[in-house]
N, C-alpha and C positions, 0 to 999 in steps of 0.2 A: 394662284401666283400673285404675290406682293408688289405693286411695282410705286416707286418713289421716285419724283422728279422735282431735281432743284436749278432755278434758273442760273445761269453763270454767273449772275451777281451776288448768288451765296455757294461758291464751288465751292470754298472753305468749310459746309457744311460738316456738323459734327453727328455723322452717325453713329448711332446710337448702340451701345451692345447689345441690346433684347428686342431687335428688331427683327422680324423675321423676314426672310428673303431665300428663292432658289438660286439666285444668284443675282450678279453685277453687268453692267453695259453702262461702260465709262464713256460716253461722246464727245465730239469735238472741243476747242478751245472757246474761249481767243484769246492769246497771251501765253508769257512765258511758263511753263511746266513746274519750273521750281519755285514760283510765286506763290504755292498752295500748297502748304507747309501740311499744314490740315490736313487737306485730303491725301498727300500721300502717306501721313502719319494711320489714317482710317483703310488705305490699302493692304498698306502692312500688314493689321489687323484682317483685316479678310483676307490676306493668303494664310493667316494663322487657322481661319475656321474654314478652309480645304474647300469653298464652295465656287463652280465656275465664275470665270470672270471673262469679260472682251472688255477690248480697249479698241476705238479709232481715232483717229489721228492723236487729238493729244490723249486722249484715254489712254494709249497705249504706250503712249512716251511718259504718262504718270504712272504707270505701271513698270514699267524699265524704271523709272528712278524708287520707286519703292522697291524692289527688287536690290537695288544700289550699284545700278547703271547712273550714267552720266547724259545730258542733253547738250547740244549746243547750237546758237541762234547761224541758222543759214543765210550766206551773205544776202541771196536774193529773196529768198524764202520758193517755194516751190507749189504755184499756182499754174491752173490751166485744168482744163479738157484734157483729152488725149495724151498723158502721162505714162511712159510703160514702166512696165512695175513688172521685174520677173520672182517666181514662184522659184526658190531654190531647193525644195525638194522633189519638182519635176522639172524644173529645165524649160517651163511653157513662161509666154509672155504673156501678159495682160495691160488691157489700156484701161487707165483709171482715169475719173477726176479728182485732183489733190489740191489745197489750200492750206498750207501749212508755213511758217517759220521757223519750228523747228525740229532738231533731228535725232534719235536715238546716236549715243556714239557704240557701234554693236563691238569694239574693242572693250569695253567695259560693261560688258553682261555680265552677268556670275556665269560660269560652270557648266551647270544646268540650264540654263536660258542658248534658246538660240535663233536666230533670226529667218523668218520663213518667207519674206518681201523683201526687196528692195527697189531701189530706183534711183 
């Protein structure tokens, strides 16, 4: 298994097409989602080559906008411990810890997308 790590001070990395990888683990931020033209352009591109992907926190809100969802900056931003976060396809709660500013708009998902968290 191939794994590539780039600090946050080159999220704009330009991966490569003849790279080899079993897949993607897009981690945290810090900073706004749409600031990294780059990497969501390099997303795009790996839902084109069908290989898994996870996204967290801002991973996955780069991934909603490669997809061509929308973000937008939350007034207070959504920090802390103890954060419930319910599972909408069972119905169960869960307590997170979450450090985030911003937030998938799940009204502009595509189609096909759909949202499994919230909070």
């Amino acid at each position: 298994c191939y794994h590539a790590f780039f600090h946050s001070r080159n999220l704009d990395h330009q991966l490569g097409t003849n790279e080899e990888y079993d897949g993607l683990f897009i981690s945290n931020g810090p900073g706004d989602p749409t600031k990294v033209e780059t990497t969501i352009d390099n997303i795009k591109k790996a839902y084109e080559i069908g290989k898994p992907i996870f996204g967290i926190c801002m991973g996955n809100q780069l991934m909603a906008l490669a997809a061509g969802a929308q973000t937008y900056k939350l007034k207070y931003g959504n920090r802390g411990q103890n954060q419930p976060c319910v599972d909408l396809t069972s119905g169960k709660v869960f307590i997170t810890p979450q450090n985030h500013g911003f937030a998938v708009d799940n009204q502009t998902l595509p189609a096909d997308w759909k949202s499994y968290f919230i909070n």
